[in-house]
N, C-alpha and C positions, 0 to 999 in steps of 0.2 A: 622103188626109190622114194623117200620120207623126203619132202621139204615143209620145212614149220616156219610159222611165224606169227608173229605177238604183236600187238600194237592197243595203247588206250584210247577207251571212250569215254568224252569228257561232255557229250550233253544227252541226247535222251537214250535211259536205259532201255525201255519197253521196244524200243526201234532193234535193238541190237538182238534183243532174246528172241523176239517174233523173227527174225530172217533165222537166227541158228536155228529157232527149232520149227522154221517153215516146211507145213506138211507135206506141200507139192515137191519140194525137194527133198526131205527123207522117206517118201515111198519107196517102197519095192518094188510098186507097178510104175507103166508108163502108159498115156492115156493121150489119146486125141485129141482136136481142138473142144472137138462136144464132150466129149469124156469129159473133159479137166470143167469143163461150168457145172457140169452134173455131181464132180467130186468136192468142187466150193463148195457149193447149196447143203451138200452134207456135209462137210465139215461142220459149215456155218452151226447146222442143228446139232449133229451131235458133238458135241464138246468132249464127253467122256473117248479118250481113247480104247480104251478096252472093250467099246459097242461096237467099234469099226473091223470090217473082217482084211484091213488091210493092214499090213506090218510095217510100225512105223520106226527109225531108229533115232529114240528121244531119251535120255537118259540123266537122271542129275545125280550129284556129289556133293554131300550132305545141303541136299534140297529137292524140294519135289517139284518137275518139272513142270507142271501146269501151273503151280504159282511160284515160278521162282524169283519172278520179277519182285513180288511184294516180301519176299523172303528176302532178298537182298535187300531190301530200305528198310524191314524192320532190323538188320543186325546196325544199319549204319544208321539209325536214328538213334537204337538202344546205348552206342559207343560218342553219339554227338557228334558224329563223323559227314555228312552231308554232302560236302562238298570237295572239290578238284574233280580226281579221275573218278569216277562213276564204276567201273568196270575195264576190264578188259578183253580183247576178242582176237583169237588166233585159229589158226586150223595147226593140219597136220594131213597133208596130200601124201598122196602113193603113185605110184607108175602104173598105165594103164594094163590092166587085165594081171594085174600082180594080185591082187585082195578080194576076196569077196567080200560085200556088205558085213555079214559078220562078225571078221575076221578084226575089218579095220574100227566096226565099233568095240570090240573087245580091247584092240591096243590103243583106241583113244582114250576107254576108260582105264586103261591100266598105267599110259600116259599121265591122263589127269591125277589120279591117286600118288603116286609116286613124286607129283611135282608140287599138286597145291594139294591135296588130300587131308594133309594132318587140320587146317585150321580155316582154309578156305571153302565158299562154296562153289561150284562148277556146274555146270551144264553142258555136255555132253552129247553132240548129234553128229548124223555122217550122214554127206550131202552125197546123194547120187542121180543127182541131176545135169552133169556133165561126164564125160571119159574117164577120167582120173577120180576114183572115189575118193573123198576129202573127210575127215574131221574137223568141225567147231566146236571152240571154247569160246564160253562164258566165262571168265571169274569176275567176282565178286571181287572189290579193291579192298575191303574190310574182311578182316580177321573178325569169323564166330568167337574163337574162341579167346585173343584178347584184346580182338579190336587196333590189331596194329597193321597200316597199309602195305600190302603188295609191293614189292620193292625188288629184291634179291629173285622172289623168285622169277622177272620178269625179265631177268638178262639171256638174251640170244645164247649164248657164248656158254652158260650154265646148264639150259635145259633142250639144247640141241642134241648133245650126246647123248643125255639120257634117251630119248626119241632116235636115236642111233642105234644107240644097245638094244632097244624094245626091237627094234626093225629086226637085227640080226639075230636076235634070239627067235625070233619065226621064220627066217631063212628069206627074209626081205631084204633089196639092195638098199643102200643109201646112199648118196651124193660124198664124193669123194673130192675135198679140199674144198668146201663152199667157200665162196667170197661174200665178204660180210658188209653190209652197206653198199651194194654198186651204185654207181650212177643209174638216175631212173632214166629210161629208156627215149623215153619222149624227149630230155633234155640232150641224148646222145644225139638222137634223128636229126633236131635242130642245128648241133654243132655242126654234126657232117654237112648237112645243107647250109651253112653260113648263115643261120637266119640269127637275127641277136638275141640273145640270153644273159644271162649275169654273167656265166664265167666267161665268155669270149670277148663279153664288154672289158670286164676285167685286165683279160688276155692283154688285151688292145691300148687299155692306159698303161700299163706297167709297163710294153716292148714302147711306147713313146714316152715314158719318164727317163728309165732306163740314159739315155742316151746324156741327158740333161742334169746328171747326180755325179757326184765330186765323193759322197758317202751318203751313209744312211739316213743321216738326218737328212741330206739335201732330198732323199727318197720319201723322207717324211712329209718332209713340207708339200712336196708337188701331189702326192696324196690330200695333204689338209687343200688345197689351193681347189682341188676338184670335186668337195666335197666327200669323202672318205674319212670315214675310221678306221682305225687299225690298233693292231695289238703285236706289235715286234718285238717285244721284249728279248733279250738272246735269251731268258735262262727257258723261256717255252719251246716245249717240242714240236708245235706249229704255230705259225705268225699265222694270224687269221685279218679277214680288209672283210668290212661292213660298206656295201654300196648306197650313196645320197639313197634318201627316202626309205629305206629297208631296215629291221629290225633283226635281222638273221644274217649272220656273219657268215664267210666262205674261209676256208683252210685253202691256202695258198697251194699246197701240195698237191691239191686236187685237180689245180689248173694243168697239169703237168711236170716233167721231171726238171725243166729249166724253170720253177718257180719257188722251186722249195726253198728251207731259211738258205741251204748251202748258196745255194743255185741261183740266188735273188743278189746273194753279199758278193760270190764272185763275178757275177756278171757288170756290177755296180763297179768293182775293181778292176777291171780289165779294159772296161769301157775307158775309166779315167788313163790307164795309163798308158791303154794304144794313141793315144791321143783323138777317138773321137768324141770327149765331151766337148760339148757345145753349149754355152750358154742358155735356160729358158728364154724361148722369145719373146719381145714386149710385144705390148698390143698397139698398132698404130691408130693414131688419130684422123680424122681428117678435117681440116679447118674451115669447106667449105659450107655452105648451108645444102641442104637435101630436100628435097619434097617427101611427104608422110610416105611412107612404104605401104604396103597393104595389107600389113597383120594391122595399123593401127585402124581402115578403115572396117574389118571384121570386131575390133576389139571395142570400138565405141558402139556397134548393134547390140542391144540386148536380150535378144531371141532367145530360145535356148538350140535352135538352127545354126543361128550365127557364132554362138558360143562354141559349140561343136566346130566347126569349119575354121575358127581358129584358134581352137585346141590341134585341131589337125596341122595346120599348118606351122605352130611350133615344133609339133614331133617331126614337121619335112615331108609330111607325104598328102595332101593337097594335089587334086588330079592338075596337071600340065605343070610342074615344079619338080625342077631337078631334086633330088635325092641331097638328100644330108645325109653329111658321115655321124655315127652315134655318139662321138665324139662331142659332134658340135651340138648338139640336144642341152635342155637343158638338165641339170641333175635329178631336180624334183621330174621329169616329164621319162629317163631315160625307162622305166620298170615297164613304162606304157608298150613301150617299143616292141614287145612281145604281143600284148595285147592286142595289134593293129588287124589282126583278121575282126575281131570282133568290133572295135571302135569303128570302121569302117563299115560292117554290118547295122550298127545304129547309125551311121549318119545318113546312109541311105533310104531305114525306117524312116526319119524326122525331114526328108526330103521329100522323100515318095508320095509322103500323106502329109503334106504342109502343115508339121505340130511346130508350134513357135514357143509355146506356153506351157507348163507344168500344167494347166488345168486342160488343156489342151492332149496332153499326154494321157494323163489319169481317165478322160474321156474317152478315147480310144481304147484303152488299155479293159475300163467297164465293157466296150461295145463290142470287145474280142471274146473275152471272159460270158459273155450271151452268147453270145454267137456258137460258144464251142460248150456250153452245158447244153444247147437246143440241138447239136451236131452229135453230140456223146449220147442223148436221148434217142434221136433218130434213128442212130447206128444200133445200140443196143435193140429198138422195136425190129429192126431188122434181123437185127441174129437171132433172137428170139422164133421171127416168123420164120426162120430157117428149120428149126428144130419142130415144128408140125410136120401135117404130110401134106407139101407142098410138090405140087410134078418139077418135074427136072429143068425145063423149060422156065420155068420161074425163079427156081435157085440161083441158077447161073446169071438169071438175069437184078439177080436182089444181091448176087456175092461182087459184081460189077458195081452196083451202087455201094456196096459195105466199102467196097476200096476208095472209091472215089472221094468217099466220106472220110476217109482215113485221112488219105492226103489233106483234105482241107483241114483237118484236127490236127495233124502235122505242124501247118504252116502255120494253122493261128498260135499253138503251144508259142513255137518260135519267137511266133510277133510278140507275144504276151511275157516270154522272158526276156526279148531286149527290152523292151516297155520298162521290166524292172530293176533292168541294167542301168538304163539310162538313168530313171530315178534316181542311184543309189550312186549312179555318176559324176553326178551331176553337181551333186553336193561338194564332191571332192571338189571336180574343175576348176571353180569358182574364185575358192578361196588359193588353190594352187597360181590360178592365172594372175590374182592379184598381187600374190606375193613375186612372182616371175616377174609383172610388170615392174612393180616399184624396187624390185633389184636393179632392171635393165637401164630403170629410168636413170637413177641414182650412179649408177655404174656409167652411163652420157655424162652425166655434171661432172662427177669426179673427173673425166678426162676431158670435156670442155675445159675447166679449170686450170687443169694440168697445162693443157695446150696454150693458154693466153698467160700463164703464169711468166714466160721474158718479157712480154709486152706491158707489163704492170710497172 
């Protein structure tokens, strides 16, 4: 059974060529943990494939696989082509114990040929470093031959069947009726658990507009009211809603069968005419004076401790504080909402090890980064001393300390990417928290105002 798929690479080439045509995964052999250091070391020397008494499957299409990376920059230099998509990278998987290595590198290349062959260049390997022996492509997004980009041939829907027909002309199964685009998996897991995501957020404003709409427009509005864009238009085949703070819109359709254009206009109608619309509620004032609540005592600290701690507490989750519905979040803060395993991860960092200050951070961040090139040293002197003739008695007792070493390389990796979480965090928060402020501030005056406006 064939499953393919295609996707573009849009920044470093040399990344994408080196994994397809990675030696440790198109061997023939499979090797131990000491084997595989012993088969770097030569790789490393011998470059020339053809010295190795091991069979590799590396293969190009009008290009030669040992330089095809510079092969592809000189066509896209020669055409002034430089820049967007860089390349592109797909395989072409089979069912376990369906192909031999052979078999599947001969219908990758006969794949390749057939789809970009006449004008593209390609690169050619089959990965049998897992169950399922797989083919990779390389293309080149530039035309040799006249310099015009990859386009048509990169549609699913075009070069699936071919890769269908190949399978059954060698007496291979293929996948009968695929589904095209599913939902990715991780975002299914989420829904099932109720944890928030975009669509369920989504979900959730429209079944509480819904109630509140007379027609479309009044649907529009309470959309505009919540920060949302949209694109309703009737003559489109799908209304698509952009969620505050996102640049990538959602197809209503996807939310379910009661969201589609049908499904959104009827529900809108039936609402108004069983008579449960109900007016949007106001928002009530209160006229009396209050004492400062305690996001504004976090929000006058200037820590980056404190700052965190009341980032937290806008999104609602601040240890001993009831839960906020995502509803009541703010628009700019709701994306975060997902993010809370990890935001929660760094504030525990900035807690644990008292950083108040970016310089503070950066320092820490240097003294983890030692810690774990002196620890990567260490270990490697160990594995190393593995491979003399050390008695048995000693191994055991040096592959004890190799783990142990590990774990701690583990944790500092960890430390050292929330370190550059936070950083890259930090910057947003800032500027989001100020603008949240002086909405909420301005959003009091206006309703002060309102309020004393009979008293005038």
């Amino acid at each position: 059974m064939a499953v393919t798929k295609l996707w573009p690479v849009k920044s470093n080439l040399k990344h994408v060529l080196d994994y397809a045509a990675n030696k440790n995964k198109t061997s023939a052999d499979t090797y131990t943990e000491e084997q595989y250091q012993a088969l770097r070391d030569v790789l490393t020397y011998a470059k020339d494939e053809d010295k190795t008494e091991h069979e590799f499957y590396v293969q190009g299409i009008n290009c030669n696989p040992t330089c095809a990376r510079d092969q592809f920059v000189t066509v896209k230099e020669q055409f002034g082509k430089t820049d967007g998509i860089q390349a592109y990278h797909g395989y072409l998987s089979f069912k376990n114990m369906e192909v031999t290595p052979e078999m599947a590198q001969r219908i990758g290349m006969e794949f390749a040929r057939r789809v970009w062959g006449d004008k593209y260049q390609v690169l050619v390997t089959t990965h049998l470093n897992t169950e399922h022996l797989h083919c990779h492509f390389v293309v080149n997004s530039i035309s040799f031959v006249d310099g015009s980009r990859c386009h048509d041939e990169t549609s699913w829907f075009k070069f699936s069947p071919i890769a269908d027909e190949i399978c059954r002309k060698y007496g291979l199964s293929v996948v009968q009726n695929p589904e095209r685009n599913p939902d990715a998996d991780y975002m299914t897991q989420k829904d099932l658990a109720g944890m928030p995501t975009r669509y369920n957020q989504l979900r959730q404003t429209i079944d509480e507009i819904i109630p509140h709409c007379r027609n479309l427009d009044d649907f529009k509005y309470q959309l505009r009211q919540r920060g949302y864009k949209y694109n309703l238009n009737p003559s489109r085949k799908y209304w698509t809603v952009t969620p505050p703070g996102s640049e990538k819109s959602i197809r209503l359709y996807r939310l379910g069968e009661e969201y589609t254009n049908e499904s959104i206009t009827e529900r809108i109608r039936e609402s108004f005419k069983s008579g449960r619309y109900t007016p949007p509620p106001r928002p009530s004032y209160s006229r009396q004076y209050r004492l400062p609540p305690r996001e504004h005592k976090l929000y006058e600290k200037t820590s980056l401790y404190r700052k965190y701690l009341y980032y937290c507490y806008k999104l609602g989750y601040l240890p001993k504080q009831q839960n906020r519905r995502p509803s009541k979040v703010h628009y700019l803060l709701r994306d975060d909402l997902i993010k809370l395993d990890r935001i929660s991860q760094e504030v525990r960092l900035l807690g644990n090890y008292h950083i108040d200050t970016a310089e503070q951070l950066f320092s820490f961040s240097e003294h983890c980064s030692e810690n774990l090139k002196r620890l990567e040293t260490e270990r490697k002197d160990l594995r190393n001393e593995l491979k003399r003739n050390t008695p048995e008695e000693q191994k055991s007792e040096i592959k004890e300390k190799i783990s142990s070493i590990s774990e701690e390389i583990k944790k500092l990796r960890k430390e050292i990417s929330l370190c550059e979480s936070i950083a890259e965090r930090s910057e947003i928060i800032s500027p989001r928290l100020q603008q949240i402020y002086a909405e909420e501030s301005e959003q009091t005056k206006r309703g002060k105002e309102k309020a004393y406006e009979p008293w005038r």
